[in-house]
C-alpha positions, -999 to +999 in steps of 0.1 A: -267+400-371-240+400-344-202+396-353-185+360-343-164+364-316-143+339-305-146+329-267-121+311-241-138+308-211-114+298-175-084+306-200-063+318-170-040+292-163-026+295-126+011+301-132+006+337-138+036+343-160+022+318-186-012+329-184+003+364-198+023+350-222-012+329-234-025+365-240+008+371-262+003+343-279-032+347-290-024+382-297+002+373-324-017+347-341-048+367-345-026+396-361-009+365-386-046+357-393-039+321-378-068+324-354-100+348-360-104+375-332-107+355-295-115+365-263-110+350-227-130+352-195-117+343-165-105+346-130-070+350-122-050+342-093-031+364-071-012+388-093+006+420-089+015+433-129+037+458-134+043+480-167+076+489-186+080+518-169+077+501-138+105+480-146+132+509-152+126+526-120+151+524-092+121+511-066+112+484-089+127+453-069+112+466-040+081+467-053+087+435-064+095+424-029+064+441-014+037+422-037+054+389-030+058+396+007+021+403+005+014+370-016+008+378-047+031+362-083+045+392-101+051+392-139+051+421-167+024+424-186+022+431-223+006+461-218+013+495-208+003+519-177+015+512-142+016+489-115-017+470-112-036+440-090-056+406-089-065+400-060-078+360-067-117+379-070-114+395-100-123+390-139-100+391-164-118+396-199-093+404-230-099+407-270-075+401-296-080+424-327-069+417-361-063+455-378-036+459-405-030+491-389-043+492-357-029+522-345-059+542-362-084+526-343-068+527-303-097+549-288-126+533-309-109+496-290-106+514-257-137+529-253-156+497-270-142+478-240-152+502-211-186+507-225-187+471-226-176+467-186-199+500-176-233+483-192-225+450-171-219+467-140-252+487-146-270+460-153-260+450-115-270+481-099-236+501-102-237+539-105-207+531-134-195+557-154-165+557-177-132+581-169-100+585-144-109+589-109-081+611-094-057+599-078-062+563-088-038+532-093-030+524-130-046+558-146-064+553-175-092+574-193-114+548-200-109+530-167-149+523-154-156+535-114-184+538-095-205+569-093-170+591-105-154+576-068-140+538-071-120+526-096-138+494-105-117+482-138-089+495-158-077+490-195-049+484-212-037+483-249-011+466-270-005+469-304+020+451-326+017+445-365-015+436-378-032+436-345-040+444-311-046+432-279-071+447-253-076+435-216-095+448-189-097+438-150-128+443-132-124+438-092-155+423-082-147+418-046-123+424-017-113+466-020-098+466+012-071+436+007-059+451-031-054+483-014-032+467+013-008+450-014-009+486-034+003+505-008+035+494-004+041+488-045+033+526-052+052+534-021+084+519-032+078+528-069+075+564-056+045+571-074+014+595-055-020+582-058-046+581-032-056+547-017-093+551-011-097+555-045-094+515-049-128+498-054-151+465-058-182+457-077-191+448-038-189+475-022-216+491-041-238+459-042-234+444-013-234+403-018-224+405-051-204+374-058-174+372-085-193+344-103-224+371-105-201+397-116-185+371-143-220+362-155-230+399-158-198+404-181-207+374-206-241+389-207-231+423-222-210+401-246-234+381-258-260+411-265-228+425-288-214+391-302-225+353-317-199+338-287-181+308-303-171+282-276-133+277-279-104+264-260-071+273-258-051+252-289-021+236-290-004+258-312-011+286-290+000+266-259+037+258-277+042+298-287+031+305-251+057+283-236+083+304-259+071+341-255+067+328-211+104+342-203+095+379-218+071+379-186+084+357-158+100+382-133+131+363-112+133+352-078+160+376-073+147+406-086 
């Protein structure tokens, strides 16, 4: 039999600075054991995340200025790596992990998640394969691309005591307008990377809708997992509200 998991679906609220801190909030109380292990899957707004080491370089207002300019809310994620983007088409899908010591387990989460993302986009027709395409945006190992060209999704992990926190964005559609708000964010962060790199779930099937791709992801999760309806409680809401500042990135930054 399947594990339980526990499954918020459309748990990306709008204001992108508390829909990270939800993320921080669900983390934490899975680690206390106040919640069993929860997912979400959903589909964010316009968001341009940046890292911790984003946030100490000298070109990170600029940056800053560039993704707003462009449209997009910035905040900083809970997660490491560097600068990366929603582009309003793309899925979210996240796990909280309750592990007394999680650090032991890091690759066995990261490559549980990207084998998760590379059997739904296979199961849409996607040549997807798991590893860093060179040169692309927010470098990971177990990012997922297309055919070893297009990044299609990237990973990141957090861990804190008695837990972790694994998230994963999959761009479903619209390469071309994430590559124009990237530009200029790597640009003034003054880091090298190679634009045609960035990829959609679309441009390798063609009509592919985000609500398709979305569907294809809660398929792969249900073949792994007894999915448990849940929404998001108020307990998590209130800490949310708290742990929003660690995230919200200032008008005048």
């Amino acid at each position: 039999m399947n594990p339980t998991l526990r499954l918020v679906r459309d748990g990306c609220p709008q204001d992108a600075a508390f829909g990270t801190a939800v993320s921080g909030a669900i983390l934490q109380r899975v680690a206390a054991g106040e919640l069993p292990e929860t997912a979400r899957l959903g589909r964010p707004g316009r968001i341009v995340t940046f890292g911790r080491r984003d946030a100490v370089t000298s070109g990170y207002p600029a940056a800053i200025g560039a993704a707003r300019a462009a449209g997009y809310e910035v905040v900083e994620r809970i997660a490491g790596g560097r600068a990366a983007a929603y582009n309003g088409r793309a899925i979210n899908l996240s796990r909280a992990h309750r592990d007394p010591s999680p650090a032991g387990a890091t690759r066995a989460r990261f490559a549980e998640m990207a084998e998760l993302i590379r059997a739904a986009l296979a199961a849409l027709g996607v040549d997807a394969r798991i590893g860093e395409v060179p040169g692309e945006y927010c470098p990971g190992a177990f990012s997922v691309n297309a055919g070893g060209r297009l990044k299609l999704a990237g990973i990141g992990q957090r861990l804190i005591k008695g837990g972790a926190h694994v998230g994963c964005v999959i761009v479903a559609a619209g390469s071309e307008e994430l590559r124009e708000v990237l530009i200029p964010v790597y640009e003034a962060l003054a880091i090298e990377w190679n634009p045609a790199t960035v990829g959609c779930v679309e441009d390798e099937v063609p009509g592919v809708t985000p609500a398709e791709v979305e569907e294809a992801i809660l398929a792969a999760l249900a073949e792994r997992f007894e999915l448990a309806d849940a929404e998001l409680d108020p307990q998590t809401l209130a800490l949310a509200k708290q742990l929003e500042p660690r995230h919200r990135v200032g008008k005048d930054a």
